[in-house]
C-alpha positions in Angstrom: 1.5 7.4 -18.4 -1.5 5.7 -19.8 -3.9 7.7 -17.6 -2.0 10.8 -18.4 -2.5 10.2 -22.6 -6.3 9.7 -21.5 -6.2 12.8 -19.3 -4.7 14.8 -22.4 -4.6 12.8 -26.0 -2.7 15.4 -27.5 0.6 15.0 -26.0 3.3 15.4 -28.1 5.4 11.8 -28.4 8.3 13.3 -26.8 9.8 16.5 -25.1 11.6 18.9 -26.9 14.2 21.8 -26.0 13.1 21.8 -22.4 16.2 19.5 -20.8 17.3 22.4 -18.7 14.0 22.7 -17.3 13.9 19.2 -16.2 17.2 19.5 -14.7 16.3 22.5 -13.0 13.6 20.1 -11.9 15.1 17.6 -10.5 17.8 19.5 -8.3 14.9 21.3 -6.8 13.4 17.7 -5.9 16.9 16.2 -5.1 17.1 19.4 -2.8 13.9 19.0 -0.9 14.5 14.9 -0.4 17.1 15.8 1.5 16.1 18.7 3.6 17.4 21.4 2.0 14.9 24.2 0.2 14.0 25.0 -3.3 12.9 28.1 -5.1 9.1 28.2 -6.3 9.5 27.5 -10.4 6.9 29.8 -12.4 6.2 28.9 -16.1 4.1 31.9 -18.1 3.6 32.3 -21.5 1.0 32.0 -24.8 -1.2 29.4 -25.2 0.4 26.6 -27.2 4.0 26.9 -26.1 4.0 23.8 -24.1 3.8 24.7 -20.4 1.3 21.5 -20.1 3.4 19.7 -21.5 6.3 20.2 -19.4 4.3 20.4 -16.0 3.4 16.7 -17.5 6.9 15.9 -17.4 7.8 17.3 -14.4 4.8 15.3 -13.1 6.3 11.8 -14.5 9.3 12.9 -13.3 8.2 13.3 -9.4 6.2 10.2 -9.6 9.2 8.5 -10.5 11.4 9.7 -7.5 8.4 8.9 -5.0 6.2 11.6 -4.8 2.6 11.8 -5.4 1.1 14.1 -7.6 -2.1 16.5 -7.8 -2.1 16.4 -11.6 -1.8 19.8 -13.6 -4.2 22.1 -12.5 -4.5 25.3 -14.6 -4.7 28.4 -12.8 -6.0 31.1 -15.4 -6.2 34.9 -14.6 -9.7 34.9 -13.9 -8.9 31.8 -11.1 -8.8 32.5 -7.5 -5.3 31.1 -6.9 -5.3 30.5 -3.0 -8.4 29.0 -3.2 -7.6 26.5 -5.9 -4.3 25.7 -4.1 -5.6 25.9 -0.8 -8.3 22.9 -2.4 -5.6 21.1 -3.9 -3.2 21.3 -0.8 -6.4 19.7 1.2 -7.3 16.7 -1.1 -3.6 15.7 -1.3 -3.2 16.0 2.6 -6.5 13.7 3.4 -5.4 10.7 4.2 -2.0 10.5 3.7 0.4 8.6 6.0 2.9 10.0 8.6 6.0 10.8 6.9 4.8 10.6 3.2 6.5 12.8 0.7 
């Protein structure tokens, strides 16, 4: 949390109106810890709605169950998105143990 207020100092002090996001959330992770599959989540919309904000929460959220994180990474319509995936997929995979979520 504390590096996450340094990473982004405007974060509102809580989350509101977005509890059936987090749910939605965290059956998808509940799903994948045990095997099953989950459905790719995509959040669009005008700047300022909060999509940072809750991909922050969904990142607390993981790193609470267990898994590690790549940190919010925006993908804009000018980015190339299989390359910046493709880079983030790499750095998380370096080094990781057997077995790691």
């Amino acid at each position: 949390p504390a590096e996450m207020l340094a990473r982004h100092p405007s974060l509102p002090p809580f989350l509101a109106g977005r509890d059936r996001d987090v749910e939605t959330f965290n059956v998808l992770l509940e799903r994948l810890e045990t095997g099953g599959q989950g459905r790719s989540q995509i959040y669009s919309g005008l700047r300022g709605v909060g999509k940072t904000v809750l991909l922050l929460e969904f990142e607390k959220v993981a790193v609470a169950r267990g898994w590690e994180c790549s940190g919010v990474v925006e993908i804009g319509a000018t980015t190339e998105f299989r390359g910046s995936i493709s880079r983030m997929t790499q750095r998380r995979l370096r080094g990781r143990p057997a077995g790691a979520r």
